[in-house]
Biopython code that builds the backbone (N, CA, C, O; Angstrom):
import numpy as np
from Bio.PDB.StructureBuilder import StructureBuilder

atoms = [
    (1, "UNK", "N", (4.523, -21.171, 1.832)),
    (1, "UNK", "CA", (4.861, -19.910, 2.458)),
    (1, "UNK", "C", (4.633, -18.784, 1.466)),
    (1, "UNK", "O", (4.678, -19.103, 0.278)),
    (2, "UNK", "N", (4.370, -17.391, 1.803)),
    (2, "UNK", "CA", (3.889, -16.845, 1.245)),
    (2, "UNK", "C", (4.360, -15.781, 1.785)),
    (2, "UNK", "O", (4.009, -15.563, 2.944)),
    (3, "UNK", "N", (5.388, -14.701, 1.040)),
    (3, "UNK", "CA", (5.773, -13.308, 1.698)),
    (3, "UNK", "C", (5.227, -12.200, 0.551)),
    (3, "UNK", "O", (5.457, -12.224, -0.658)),
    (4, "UNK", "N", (4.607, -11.438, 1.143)),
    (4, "UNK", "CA", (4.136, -10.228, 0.419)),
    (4, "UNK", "C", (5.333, -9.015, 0.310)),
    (4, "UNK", "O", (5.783, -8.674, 1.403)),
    (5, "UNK", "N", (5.704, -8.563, -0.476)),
    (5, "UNK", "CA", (6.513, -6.814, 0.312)),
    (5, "UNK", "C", (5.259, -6.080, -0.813)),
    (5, "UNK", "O", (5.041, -6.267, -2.010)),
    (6, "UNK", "N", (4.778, -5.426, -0.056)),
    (6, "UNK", "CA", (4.241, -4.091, -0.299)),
    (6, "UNK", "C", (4.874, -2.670, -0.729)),
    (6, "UNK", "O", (5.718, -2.064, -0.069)),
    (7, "UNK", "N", (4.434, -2.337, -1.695)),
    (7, "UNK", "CA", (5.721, -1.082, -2.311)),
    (7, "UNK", "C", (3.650, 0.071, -2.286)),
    (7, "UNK", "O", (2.458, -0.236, -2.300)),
    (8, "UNK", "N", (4.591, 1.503, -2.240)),
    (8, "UNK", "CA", (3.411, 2.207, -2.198)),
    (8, "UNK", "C", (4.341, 3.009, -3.229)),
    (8, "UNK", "O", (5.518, 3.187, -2.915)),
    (9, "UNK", "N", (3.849, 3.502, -4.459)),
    (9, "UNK", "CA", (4.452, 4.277, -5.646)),
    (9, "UNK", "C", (3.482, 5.604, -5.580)),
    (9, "UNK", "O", (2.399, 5.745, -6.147)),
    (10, "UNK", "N", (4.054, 6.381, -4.875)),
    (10, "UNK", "CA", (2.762, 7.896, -4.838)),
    (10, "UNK", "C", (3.759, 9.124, -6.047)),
    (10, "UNK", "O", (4.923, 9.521, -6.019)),
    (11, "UNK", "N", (2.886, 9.325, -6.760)),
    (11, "UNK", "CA", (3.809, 9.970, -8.255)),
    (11, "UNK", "C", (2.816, 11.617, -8.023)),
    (11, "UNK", "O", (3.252, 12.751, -8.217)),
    (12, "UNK", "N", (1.310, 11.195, -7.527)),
    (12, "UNK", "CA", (0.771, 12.604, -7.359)),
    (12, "UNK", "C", (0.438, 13.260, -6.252)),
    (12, "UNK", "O", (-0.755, 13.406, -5.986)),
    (13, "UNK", "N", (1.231, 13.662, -5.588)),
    (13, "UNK", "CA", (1.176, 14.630, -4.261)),
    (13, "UNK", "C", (0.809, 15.879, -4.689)),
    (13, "UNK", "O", (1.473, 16.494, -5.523)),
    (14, "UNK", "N", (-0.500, 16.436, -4.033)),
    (14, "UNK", "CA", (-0.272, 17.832, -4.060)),
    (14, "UNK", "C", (-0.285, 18.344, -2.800)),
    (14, "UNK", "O", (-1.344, 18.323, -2.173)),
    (15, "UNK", "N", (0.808, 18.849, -2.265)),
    (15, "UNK", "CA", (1.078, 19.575, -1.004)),
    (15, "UNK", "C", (2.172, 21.157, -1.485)),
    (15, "UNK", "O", (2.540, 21.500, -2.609)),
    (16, "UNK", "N", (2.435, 21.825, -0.133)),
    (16, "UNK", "CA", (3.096, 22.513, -0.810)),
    (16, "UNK", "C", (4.359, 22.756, 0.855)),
    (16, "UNK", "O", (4.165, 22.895, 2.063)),
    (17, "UNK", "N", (5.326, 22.702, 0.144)),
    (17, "UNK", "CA", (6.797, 22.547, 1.863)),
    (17, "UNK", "C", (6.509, 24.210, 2.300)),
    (17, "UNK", "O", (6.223, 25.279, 1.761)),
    (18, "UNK", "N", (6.802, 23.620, 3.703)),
    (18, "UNK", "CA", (6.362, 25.005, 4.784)),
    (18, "UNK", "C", (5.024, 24.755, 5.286)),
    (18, "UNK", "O", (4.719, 25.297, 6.349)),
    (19, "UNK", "N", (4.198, 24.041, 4.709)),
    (19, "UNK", "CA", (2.781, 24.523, 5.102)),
    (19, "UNK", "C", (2.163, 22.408, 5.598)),
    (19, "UNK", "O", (2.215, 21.318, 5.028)),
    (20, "UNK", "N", (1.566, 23.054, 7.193)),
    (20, "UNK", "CA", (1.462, 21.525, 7.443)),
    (20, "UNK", "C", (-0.123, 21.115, 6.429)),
    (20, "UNK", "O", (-1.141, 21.807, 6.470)),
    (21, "UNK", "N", (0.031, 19.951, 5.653)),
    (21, "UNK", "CA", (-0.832, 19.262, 5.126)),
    (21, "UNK", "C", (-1.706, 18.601, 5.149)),
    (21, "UNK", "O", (-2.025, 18.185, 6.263)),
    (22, "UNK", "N", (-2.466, 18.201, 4.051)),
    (22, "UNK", "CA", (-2.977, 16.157, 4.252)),
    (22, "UNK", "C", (-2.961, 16.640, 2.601)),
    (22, "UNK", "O", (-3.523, 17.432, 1.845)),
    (23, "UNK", "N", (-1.955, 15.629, 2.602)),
    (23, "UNK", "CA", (-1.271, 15.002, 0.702)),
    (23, "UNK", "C", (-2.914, 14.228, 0.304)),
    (23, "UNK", "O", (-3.695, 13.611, 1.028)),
    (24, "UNK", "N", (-2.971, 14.569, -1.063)),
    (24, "UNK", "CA", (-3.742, 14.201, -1.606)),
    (24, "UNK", "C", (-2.860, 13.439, -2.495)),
    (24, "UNK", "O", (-1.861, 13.916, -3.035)),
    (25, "UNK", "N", (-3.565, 11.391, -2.712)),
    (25, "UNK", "CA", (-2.620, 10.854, -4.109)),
    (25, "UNK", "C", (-3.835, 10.716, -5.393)),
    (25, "UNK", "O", (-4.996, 10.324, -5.511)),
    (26, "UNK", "N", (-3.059, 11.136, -5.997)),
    (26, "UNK", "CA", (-3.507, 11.069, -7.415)),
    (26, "UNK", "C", (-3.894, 9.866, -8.216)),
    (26, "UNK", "O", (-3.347, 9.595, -9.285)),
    (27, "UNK", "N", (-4.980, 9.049, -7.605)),
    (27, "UNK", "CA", (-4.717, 7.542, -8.584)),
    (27, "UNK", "C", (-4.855, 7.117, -9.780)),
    (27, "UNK", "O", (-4.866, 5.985, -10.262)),
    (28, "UNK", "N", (-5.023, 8.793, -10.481)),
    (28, "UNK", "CA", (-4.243, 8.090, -11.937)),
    (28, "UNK", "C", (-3.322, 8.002, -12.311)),
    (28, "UNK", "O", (-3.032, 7.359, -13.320)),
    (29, "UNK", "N", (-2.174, 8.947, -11.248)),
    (29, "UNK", "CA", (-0.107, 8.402, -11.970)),
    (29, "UNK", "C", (0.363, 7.730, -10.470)),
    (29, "UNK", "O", (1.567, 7.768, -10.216)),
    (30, "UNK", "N", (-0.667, 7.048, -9.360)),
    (30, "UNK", "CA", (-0.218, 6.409, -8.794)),
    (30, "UNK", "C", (-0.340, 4.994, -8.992)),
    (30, "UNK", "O", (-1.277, 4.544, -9.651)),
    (31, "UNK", "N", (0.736, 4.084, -8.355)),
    (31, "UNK", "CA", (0.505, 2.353, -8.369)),
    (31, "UNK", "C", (0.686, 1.822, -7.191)),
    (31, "UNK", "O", (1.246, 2.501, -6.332)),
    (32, "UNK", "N", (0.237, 0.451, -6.887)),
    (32, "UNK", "CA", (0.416, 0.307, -5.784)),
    (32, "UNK", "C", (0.451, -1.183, -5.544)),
    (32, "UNK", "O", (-0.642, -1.736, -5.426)),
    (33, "UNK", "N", (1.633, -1.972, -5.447)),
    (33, "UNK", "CA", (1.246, -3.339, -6.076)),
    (33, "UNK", "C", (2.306, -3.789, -5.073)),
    (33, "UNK", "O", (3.133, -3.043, -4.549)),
    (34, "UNK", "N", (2.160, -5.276, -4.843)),
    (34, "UNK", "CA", (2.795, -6.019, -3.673)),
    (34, "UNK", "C", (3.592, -7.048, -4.800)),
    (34, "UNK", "O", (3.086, -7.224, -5.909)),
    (35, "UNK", "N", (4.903, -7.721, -4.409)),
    (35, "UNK", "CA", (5.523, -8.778, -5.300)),
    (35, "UNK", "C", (5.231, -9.862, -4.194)),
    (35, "UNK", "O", (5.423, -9.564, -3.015)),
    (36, "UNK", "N", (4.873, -10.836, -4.465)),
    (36, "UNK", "CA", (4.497, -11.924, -3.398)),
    (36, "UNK", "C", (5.419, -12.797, -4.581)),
    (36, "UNK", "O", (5.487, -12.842, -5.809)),
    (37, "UNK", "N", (6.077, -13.454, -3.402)),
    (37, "UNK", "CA", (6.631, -14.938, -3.243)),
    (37, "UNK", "C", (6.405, -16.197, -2.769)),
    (37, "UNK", "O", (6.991, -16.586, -1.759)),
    (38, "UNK", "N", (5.647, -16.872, -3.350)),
    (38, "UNK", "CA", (4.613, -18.291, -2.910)),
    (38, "UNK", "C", (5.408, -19.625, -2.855)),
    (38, "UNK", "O", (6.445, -19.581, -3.517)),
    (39, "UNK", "N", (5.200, -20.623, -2.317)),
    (39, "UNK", "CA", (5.380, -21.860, -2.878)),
    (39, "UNK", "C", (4.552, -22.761, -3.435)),
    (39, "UNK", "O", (3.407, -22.864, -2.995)),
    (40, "UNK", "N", (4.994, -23.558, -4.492)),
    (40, "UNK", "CA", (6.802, -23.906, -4.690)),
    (40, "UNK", "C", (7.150, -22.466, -4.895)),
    (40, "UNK", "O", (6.528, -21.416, -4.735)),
    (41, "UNK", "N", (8.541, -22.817, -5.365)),
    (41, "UNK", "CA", (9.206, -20.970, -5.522)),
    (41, "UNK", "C", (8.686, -20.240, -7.037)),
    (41, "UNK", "O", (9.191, -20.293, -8.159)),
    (42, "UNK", "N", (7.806, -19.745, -6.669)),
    (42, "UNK", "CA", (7.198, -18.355, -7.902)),
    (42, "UNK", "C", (7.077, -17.482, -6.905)),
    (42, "UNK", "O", (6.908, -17.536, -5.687)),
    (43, "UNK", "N", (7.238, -16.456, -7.929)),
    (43, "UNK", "CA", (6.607, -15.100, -7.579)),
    (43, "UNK", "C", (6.153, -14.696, -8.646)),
    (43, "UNK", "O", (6.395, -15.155, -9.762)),
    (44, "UNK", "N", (5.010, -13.222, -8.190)),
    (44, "UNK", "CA", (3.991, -12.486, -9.020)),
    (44, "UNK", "C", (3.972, -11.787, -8.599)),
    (44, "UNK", "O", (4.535, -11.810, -7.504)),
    (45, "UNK", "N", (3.337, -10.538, -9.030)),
    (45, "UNK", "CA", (2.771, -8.897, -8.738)),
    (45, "UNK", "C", (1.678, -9.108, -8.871)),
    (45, "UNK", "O", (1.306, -9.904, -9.733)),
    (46, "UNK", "N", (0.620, -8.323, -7.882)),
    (46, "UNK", "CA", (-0.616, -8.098, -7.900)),
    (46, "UNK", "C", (-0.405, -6.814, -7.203)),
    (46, "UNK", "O", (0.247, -6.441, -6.227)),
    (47, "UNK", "N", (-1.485, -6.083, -8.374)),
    (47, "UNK", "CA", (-1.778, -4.902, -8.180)),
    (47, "UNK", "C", (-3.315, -4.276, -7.478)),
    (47, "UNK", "O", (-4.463, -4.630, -7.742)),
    (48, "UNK", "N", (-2.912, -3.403, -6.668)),
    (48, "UNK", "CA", (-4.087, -2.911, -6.086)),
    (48, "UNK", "C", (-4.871, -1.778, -6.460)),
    (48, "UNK", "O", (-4.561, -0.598, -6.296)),
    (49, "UNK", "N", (-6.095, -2.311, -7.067)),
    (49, "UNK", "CA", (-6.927, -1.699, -8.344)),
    (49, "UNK", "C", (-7.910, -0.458, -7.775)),
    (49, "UNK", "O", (-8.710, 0.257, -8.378)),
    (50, "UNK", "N", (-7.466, -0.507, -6.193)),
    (50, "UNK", "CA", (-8.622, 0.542, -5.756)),
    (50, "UNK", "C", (-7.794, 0.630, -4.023)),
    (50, "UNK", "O", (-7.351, -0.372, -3.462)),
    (51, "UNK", "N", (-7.760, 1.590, -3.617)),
    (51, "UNK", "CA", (-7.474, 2.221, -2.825)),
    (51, "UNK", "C", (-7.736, 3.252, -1.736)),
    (51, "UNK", "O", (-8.011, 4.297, -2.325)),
    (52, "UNK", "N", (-7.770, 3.407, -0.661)),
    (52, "UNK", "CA", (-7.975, 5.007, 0.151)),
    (52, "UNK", "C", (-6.691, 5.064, 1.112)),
    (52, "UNK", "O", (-6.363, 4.139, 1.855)),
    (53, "UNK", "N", (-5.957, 6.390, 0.977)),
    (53, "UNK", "CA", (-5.101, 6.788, 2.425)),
    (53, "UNK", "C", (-5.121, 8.302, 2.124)),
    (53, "UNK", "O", (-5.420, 8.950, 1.121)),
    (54, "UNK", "N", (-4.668, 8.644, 3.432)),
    (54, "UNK", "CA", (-4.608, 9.837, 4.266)),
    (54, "UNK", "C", (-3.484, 9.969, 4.522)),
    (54, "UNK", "O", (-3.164, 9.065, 5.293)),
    (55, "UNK", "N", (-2.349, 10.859, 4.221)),
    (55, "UNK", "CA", (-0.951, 11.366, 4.312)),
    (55, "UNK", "C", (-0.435, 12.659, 4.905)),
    (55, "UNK", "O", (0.023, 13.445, 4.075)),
    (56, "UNK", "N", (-0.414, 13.073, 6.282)),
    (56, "UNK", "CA", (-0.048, 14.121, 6.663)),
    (56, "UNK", "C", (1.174, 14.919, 6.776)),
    (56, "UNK", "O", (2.103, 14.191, 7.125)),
    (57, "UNK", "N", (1.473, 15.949, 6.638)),
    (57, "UNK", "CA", (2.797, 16.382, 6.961)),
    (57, "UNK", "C", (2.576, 17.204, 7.770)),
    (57, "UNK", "O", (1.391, 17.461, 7.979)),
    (58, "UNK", "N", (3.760, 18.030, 8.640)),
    (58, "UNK", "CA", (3.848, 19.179, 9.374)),
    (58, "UNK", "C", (4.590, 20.123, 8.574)),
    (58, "UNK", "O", (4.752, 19.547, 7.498)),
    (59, "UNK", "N", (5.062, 21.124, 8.525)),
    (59, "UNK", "CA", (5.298, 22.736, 8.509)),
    (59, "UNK", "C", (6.958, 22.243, 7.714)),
    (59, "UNK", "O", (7.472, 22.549, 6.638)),
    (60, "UNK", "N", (7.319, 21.525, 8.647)),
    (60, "UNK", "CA", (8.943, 21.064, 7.841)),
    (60, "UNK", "C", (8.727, 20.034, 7.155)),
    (60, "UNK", "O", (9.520, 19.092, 7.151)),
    (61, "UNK", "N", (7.514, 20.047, 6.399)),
    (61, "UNK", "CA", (8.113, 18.603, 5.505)),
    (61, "UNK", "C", (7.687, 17.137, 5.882)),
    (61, "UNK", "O", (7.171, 16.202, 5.270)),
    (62, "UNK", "N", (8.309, 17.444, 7.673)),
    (62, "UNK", "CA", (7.819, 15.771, 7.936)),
    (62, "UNK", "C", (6.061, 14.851, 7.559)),
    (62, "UNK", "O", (4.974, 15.328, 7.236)),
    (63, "UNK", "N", (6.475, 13.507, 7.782)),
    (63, "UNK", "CA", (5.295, 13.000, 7.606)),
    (63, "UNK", "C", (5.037, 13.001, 8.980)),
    (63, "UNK", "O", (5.972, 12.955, 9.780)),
    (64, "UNK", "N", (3.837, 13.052, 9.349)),
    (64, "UNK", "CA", (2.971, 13.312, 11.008)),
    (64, "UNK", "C", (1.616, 11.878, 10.778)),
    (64, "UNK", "O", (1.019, 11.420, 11.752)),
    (65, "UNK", "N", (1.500, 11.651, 10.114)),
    (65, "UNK", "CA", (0.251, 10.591, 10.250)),
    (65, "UNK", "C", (0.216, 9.837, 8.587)),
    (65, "UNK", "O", (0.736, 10.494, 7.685)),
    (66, "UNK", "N", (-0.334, 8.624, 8.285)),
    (66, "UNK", "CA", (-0.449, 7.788, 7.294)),
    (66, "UNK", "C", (-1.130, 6.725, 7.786)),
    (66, "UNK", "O", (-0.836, 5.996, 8.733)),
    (67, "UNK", "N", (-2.303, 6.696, 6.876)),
    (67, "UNK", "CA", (-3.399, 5.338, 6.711)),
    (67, "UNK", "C", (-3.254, 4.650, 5.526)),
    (67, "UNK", "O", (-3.314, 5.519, 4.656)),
    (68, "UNK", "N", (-3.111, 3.671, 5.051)),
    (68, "UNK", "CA", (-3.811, 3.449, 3.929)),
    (68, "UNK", "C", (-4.391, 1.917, 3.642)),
    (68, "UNK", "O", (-3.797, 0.910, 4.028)),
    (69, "UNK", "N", (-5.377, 1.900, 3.062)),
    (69, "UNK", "CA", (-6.445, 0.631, 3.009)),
    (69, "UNK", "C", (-7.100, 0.366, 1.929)),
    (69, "UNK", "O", (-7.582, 1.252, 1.222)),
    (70, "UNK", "N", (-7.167, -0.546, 1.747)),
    (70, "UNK", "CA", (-7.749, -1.404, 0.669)),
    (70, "UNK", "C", (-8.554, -2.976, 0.843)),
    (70, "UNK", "O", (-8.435, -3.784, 1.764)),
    (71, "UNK", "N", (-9.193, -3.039, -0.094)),
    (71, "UNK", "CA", (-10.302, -4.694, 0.090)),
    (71, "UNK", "C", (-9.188, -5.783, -0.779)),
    (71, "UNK", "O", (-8.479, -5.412, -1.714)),
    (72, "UNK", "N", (-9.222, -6.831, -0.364)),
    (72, "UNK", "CA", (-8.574, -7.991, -0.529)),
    (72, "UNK", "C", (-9.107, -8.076, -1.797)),
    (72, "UNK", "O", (-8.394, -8.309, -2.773)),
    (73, "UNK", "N", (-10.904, -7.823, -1.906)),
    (73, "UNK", "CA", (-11.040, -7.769, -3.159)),
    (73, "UNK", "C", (-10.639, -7.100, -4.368)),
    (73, "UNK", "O", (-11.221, -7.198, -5.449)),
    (74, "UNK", "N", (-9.588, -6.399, -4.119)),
    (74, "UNK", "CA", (-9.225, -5.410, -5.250)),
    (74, "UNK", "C", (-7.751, -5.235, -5.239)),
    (74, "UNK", "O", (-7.094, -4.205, -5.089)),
    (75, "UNK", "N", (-7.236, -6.911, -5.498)),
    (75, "UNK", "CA", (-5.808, -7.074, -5.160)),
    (75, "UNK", "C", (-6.531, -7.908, -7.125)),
    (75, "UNK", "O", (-7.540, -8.577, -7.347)),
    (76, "UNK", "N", (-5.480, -7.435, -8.047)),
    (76, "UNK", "CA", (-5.089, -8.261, -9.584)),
    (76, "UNK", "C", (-4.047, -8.894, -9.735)),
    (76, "UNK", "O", (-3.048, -8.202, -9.545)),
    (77, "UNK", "N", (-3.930, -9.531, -9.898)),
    (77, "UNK", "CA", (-2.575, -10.451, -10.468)),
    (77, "UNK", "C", (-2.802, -10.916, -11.922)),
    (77, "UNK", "O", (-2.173, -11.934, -12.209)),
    (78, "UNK", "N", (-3.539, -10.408, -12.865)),
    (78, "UNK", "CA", (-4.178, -10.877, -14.256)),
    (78, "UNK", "C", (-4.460, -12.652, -14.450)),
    (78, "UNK", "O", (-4.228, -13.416, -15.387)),
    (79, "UNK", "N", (-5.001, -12.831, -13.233)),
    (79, "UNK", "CA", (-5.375, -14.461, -13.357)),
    (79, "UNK", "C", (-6.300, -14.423, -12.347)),
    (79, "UNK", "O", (-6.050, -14.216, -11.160)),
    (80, "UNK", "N", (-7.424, -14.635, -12.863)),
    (80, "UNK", "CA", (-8.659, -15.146, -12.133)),
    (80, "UNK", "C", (-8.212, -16.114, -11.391)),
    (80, "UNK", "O", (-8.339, -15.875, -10.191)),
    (81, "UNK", "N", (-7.570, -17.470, -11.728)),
    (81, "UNK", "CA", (-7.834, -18.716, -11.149)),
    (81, "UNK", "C", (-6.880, -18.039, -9.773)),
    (81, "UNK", "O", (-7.333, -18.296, -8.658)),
    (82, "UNK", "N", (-5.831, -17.353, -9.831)),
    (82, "UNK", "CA", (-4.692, -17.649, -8.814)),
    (82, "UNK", "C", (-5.344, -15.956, -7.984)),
    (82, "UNK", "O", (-5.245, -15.695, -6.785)),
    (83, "UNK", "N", (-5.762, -15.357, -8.695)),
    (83, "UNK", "CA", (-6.635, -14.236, -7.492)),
    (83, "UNK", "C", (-7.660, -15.165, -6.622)),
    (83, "UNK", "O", (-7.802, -14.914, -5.426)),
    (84, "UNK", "N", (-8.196, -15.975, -7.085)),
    (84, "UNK", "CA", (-9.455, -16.833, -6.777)),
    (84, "UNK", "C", (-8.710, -17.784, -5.090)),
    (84, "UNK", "O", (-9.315, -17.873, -4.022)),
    (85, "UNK", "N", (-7.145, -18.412, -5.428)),
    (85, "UNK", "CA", (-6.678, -19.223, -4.573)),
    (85, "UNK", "C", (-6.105, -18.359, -3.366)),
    (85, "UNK", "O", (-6.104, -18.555, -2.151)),
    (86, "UNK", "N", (-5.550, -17.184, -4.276)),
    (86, "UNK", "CA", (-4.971, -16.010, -3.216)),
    (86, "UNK", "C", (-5.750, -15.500, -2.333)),
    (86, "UNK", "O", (-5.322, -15.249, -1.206)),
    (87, "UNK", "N", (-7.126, -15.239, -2.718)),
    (87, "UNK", "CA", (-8.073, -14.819, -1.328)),
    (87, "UNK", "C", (-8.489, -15.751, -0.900)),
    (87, "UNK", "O", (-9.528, -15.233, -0.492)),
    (88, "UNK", "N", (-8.628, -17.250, -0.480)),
    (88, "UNK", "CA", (-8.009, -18.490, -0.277)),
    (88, "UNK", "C", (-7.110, -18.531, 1.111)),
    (88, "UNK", "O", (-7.661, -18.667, 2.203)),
    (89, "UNK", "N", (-6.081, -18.438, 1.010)),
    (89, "UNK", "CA", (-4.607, -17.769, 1.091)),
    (89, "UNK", "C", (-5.013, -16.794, 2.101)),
    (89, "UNK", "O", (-5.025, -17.418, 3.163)),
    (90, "UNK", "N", (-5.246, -15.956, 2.245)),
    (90, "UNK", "CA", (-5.983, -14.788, 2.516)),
    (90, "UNK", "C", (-7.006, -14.831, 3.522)),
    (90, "UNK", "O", (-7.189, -13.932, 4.344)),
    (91, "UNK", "N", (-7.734, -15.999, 3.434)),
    (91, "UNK", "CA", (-8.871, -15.818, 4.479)),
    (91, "UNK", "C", (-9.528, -15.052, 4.235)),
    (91, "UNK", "O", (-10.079, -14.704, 5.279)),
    (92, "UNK", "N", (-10.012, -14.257, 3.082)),
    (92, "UNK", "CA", (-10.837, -13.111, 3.083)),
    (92, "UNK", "C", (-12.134, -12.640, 3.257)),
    (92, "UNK", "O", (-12.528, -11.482, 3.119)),
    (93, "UNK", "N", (-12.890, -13.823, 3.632)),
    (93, "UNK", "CA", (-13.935, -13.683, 4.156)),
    (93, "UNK", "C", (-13.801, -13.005, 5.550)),
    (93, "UNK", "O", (-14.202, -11.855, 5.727)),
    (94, "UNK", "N", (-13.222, -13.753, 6.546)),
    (94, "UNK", "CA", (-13.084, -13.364, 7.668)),
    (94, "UNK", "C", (-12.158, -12.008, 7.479)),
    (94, "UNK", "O", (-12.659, -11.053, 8.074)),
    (95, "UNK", "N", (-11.123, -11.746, 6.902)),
    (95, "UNK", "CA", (-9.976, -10.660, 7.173)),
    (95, "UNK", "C", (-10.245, -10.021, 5.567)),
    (95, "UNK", "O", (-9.462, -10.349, 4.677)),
    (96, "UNK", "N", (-11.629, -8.912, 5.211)),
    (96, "UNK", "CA", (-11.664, -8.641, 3.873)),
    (96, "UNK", "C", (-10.943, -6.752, 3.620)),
    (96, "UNK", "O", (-11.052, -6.049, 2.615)),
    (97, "UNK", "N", (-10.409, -6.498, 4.645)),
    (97, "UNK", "CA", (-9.627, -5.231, 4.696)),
    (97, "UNK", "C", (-8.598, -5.080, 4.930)),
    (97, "UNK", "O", (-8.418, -5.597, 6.033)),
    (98, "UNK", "N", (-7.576, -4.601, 4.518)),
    (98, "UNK", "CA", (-6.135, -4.717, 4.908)),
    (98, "UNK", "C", (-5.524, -2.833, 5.340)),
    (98, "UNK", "O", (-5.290, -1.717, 4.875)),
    (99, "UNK", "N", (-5.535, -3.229, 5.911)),
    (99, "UNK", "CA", (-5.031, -1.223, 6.782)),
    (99, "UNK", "C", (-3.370, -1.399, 7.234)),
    (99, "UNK", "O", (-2.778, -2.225, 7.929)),
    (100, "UNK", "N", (-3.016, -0.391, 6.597)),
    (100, "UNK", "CA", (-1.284, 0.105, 7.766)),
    (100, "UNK", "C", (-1.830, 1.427, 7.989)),
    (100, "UNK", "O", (-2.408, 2.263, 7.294)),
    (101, "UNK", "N", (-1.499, 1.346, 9.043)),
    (101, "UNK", "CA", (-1.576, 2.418, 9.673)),
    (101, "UNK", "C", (0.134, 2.972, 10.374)),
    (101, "UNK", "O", (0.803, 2.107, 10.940)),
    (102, "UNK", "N", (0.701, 4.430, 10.263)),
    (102, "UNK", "CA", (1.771, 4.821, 10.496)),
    (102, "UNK", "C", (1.585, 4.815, 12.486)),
    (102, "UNK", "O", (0.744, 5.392, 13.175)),
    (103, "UNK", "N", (2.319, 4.249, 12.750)),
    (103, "UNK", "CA", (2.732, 4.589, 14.479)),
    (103, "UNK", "C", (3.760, 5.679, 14.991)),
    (103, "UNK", "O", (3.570, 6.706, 15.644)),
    (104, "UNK", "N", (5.261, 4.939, 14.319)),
    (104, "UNK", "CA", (5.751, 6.593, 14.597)),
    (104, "UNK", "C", (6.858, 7.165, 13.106)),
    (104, "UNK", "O", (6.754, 7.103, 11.881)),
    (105, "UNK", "N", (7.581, 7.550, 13.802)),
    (105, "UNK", "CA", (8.646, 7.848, 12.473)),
    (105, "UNK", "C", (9.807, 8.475, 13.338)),
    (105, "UNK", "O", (9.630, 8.971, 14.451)),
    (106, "UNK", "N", (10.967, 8.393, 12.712)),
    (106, "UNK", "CA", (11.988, 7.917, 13.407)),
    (106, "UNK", "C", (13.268, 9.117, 12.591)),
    (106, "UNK", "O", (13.294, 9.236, 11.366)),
    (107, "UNK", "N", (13.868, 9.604, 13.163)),
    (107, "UNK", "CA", (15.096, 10.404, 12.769)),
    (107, "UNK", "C", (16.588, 9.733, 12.666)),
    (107, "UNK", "O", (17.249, 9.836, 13.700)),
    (108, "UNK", "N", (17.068, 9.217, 11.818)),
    (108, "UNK", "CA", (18.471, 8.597, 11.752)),
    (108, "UNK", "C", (19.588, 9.388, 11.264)),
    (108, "UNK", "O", (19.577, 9.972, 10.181)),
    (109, "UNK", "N", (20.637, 9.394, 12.165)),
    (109, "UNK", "CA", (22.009, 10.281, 11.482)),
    (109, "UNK", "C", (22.672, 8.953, 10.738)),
    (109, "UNK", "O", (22.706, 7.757, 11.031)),
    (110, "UNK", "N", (23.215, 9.792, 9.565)),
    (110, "UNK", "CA", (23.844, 8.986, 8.611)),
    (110, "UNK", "C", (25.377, 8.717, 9.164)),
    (110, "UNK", "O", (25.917, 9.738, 9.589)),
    (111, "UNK", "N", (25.807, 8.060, 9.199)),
    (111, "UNK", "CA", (27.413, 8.236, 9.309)),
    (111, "UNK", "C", (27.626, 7.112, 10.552)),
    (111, "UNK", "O", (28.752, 6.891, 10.998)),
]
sb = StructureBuilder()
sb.init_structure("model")
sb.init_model(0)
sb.init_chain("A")
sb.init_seg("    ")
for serial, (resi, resn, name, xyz) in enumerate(atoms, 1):
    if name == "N":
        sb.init_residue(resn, " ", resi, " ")
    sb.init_atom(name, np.array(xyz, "f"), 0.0, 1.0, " ", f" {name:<3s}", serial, name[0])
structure = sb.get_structure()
């Protein structure tokens, strides 16, 4: 079994509040790396060495739209052999792009 969580670390936004956007990330103070949990029980980080998304906001701030995508090929874990089994794992021949795409976004009161 094999669970990925995906973390997206965006450190360079340039937008500016009030004004609706499309965030530009900065991928030299950004990271973007998944902790996968395999069996038997290990886990690792592999980092994603190359990247594209699209980040919108509206007028208040909110986020209004988010893509972001990357090639299976450009997932590191600093081991050839276990990048090699992971796209494996992966199927990546057949499935060599991985996309989220944002659907909606959601308003929650605290309390």
């Amino acid at each position: 079994m094999i669970r990925v969580v995906l973390r997206l670390l965006i450190l360079g936004l340039v937008a500016c509040h009030g004004i609706a956007a499309e965030l530009e990330v900065d991928k030299s103070v950004s990271k973007v790396f998944a902790e996968v949990k395999a069996s038997p029980p290990h886990s690792f980080e592999v980092v994603v060495t190359d990247f594209e998304s699209v980040l919108s906001i509206d007028d208040s701030g909110a986020m209004t739209a988010a893509r972001f995508t990357f090639d299976f090929a450009d997932l590191d874990s600093d081991s050839n052999k276990r990048d090699s089994k992971m796209r494996s794992w992966m199927n990546v021949e057949l499935n060599p792009v991985v996309e989220f795409v944002l659907e909606k976004t959601e308003t929650r009161e605290e309390g």
